[in-house]
KETIDO-705273 format. One record per residue (C-alpha): y, x negated, z negated. Coordinates in steps of 0.001 Angstrom, whole numbers, plus 524288, in hexadecimal, padded with zeros to 5 digits. Each point is the difference from the previous one (the first is absolute). Layout:
# KETIDO-705273
YXZ
...
END
This chain:
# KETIDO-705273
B3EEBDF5E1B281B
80BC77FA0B8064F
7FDB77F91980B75
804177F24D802A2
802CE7F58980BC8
8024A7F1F37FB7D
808177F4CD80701
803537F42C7FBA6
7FE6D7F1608057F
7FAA87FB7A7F251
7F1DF8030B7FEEB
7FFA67FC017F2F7
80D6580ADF7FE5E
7F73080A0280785
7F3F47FC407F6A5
8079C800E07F368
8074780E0E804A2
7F370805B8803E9
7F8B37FC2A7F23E
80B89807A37FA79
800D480BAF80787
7EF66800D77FC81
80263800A47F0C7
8098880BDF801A1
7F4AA80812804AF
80C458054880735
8006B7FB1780C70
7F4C47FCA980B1B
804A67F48F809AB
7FAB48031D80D79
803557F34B807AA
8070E7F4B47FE3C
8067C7F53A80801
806FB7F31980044
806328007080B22
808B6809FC804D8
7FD7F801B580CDF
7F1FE8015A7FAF0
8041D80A057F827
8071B807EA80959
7F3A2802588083E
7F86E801B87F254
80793809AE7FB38
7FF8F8098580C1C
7F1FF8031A7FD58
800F97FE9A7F1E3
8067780E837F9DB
808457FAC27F2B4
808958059C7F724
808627F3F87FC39
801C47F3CE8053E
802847F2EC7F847
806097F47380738
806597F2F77FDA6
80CB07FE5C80566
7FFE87F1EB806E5
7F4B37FC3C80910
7FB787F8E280A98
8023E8054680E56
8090E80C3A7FADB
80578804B47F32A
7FC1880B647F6FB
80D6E806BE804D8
7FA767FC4780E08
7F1C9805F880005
804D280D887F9D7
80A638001580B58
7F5937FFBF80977
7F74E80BD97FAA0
8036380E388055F
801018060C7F2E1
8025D7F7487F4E8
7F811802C77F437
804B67FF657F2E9
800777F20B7F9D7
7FFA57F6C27F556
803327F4698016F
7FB087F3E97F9CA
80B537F3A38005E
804537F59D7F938
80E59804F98066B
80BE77FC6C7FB9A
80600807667F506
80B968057980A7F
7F5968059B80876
7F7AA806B57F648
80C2D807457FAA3
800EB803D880E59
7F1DC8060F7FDB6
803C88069E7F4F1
80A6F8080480428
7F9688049580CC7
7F3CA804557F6EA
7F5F27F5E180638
7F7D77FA627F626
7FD8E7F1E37FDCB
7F5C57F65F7F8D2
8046F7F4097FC4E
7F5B67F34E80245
7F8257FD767F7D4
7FC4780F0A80057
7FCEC805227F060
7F99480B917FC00
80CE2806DE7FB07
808098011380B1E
7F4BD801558086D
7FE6680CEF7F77A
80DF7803EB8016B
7FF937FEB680FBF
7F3E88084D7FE7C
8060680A547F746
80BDE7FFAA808FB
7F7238032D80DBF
7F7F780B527F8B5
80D3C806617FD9E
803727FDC080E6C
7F38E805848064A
800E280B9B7F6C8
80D748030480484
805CD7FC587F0E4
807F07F5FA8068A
804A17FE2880CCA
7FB287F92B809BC
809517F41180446
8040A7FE0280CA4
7FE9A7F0FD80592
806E47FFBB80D1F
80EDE7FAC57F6BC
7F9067F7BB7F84F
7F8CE7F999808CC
80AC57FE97809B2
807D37F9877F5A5
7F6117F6767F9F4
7FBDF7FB8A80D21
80C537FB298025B
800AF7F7D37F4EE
7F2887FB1B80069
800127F16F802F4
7F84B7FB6380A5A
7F26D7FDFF7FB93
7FD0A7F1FF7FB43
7F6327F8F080757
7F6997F58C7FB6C
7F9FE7F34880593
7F2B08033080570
7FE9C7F016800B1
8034A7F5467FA46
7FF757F10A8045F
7F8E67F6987FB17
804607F0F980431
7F7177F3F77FF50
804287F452804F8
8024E8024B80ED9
7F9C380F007FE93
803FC80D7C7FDDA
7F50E809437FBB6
8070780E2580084
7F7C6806627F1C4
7FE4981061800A7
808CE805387F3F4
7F5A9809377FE31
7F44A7F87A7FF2C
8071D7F7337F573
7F87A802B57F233
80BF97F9727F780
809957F4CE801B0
800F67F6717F502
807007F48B7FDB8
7FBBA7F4347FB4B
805277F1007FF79
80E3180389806B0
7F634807BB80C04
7FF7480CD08033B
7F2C08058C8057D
7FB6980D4B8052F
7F1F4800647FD8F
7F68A80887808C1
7F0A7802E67FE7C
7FD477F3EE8080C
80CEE7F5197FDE2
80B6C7FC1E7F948
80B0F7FE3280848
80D7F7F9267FDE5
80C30809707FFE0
80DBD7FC218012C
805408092A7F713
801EB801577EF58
7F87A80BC67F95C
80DBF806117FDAA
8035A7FE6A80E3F
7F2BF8052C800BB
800A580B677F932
80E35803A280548
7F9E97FEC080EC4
7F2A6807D57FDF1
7FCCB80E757FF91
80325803B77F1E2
7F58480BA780110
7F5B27F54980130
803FC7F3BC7FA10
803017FEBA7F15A
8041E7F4587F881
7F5F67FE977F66A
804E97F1797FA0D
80CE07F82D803B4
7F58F7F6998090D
7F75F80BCF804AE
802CF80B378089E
7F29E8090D80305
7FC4C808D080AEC
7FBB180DFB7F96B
7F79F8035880A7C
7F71A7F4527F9AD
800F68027B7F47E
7F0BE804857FA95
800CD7FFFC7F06B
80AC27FF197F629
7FCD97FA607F130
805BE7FF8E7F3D0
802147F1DB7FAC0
804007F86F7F395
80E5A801727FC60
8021C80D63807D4
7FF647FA5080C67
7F756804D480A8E
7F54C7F91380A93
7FE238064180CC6
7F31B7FB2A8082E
802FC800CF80F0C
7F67F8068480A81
800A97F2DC80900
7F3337FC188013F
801CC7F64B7F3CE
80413809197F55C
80BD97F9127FD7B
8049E8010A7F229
81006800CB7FDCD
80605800197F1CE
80C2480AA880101
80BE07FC227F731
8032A809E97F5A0
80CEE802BC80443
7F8C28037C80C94
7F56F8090F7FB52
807E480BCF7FF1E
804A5800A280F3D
7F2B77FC3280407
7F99580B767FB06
80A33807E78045F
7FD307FC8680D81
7F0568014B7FD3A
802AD80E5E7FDA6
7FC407FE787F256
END
């Protein structure tokens, strides 16, 4: 069995990837974390064979967290990197996974490692390539951990990540939470261009949810989907058809 270390700041990434490691009867993950300082101290009492990592995260990249262990191990990454970088991959013989991960070239990057560790293929060095896709790494994006929330003469400051969904409704946008609905300055595009992409997907050109919330998913008439929220009230939110696809993308499914 091939042994495996996970990181990625998507736990919903991390859930999908380990489900599909399981069915290859291939490969047994022995820790996982989204964070990667986390995942440095993890990992030094954790033996692996191979570790999988996204690229851009909070606190320190990918490219930064294998810079900062004594002896890299061999990697795969798992990106949605752009198409210049990943040819950059491919030449220096470091595999890839593009997001959403699929059974196929999951199986390849598999394939591709057993040749490594039996000494088929060798082993790729990373010191280059990571030297050279550091440097043209942008800076990681950061997003608003709070928003505000004006009424009249008050300013209520709303936690991003308490915020179930934001809707709009009669020329208002609101960010709803287990307990209120608060007023936002902002559209749901400006919305969705401002918040963490990892955890907030347009599911309807007035409604933007929070993933973490979200507790069911339903088929409905005319292909389109229903998703019932874990926010105390079971909120139930109609998801366009046009939007189905990316949602279950980002639900792992």
């Amino acid at each position: 069995m091939i042994r495996a270390f996970l990181v990625d700041d998507e736990p919903l990434a991390l859930k999908r990837l380990d489900r599909l490691l399981e069915q290859t009867k291939r490969v047994q993950v022995v820790g996982q974390a989204t964070d990667p300082g986390d995942a440095l101290e993890q990992m030094r009492s954790a033996p692996f064979d191979v570790l999988f990592t996204d690229i851009e995260m909070p606190g320190f990249s990918g490219f930064e967290m294998l810079s900062r262990m004594e002896s890299p191990p061999l990697v795969i990454f798992t990106t949605a990197y752009s198409e210049h970088a990943l040819r950059a991959f491919e030449v220096n013989s470091i595999d890839y996974l593009l997001k959403p991960v699929d059974e196929k070239h999951l199986e390849r990057s598999l394939n591709k490692l057993d040749r490594i560790r039996s000494g088929a293929e060798s082993r790729p060095s990373l010191d280059n390539i990571l030297n050279q896709l550091m440097a043209t790494l942008p800076a990681a994006k950061t997003y608003p951990a709070r928003l505000p929330s004006k009424l009249g003469d008050k300013i209520e400051f709303v936690e991003v990540a308490k915020v179930t969904h934001f809707y709009a409704n009669e020329k208002l946008t609101y960010a709803a939470t287990a307990k209120k609905h608060f007023v936002v300055d902002r559209t749901i595009t400006e919305l969705e261009e401002m918040l963490d992409p990892g955890r907030f997907v347009r599911i309807h050109r007035s409604t933007l949810v929070n993933l973490e919330f979200v507790q069911e998913l339903h088929s409905w008439f005319a292909e389109r989907l229903m998703i019932r929220l874990n926010d105390g009230s079971n909120t139930e939110l109609t998801v366009a058809r046009d939007r189905a696809k990316l949602l279950k993308e980002k639900l792992g499914l």
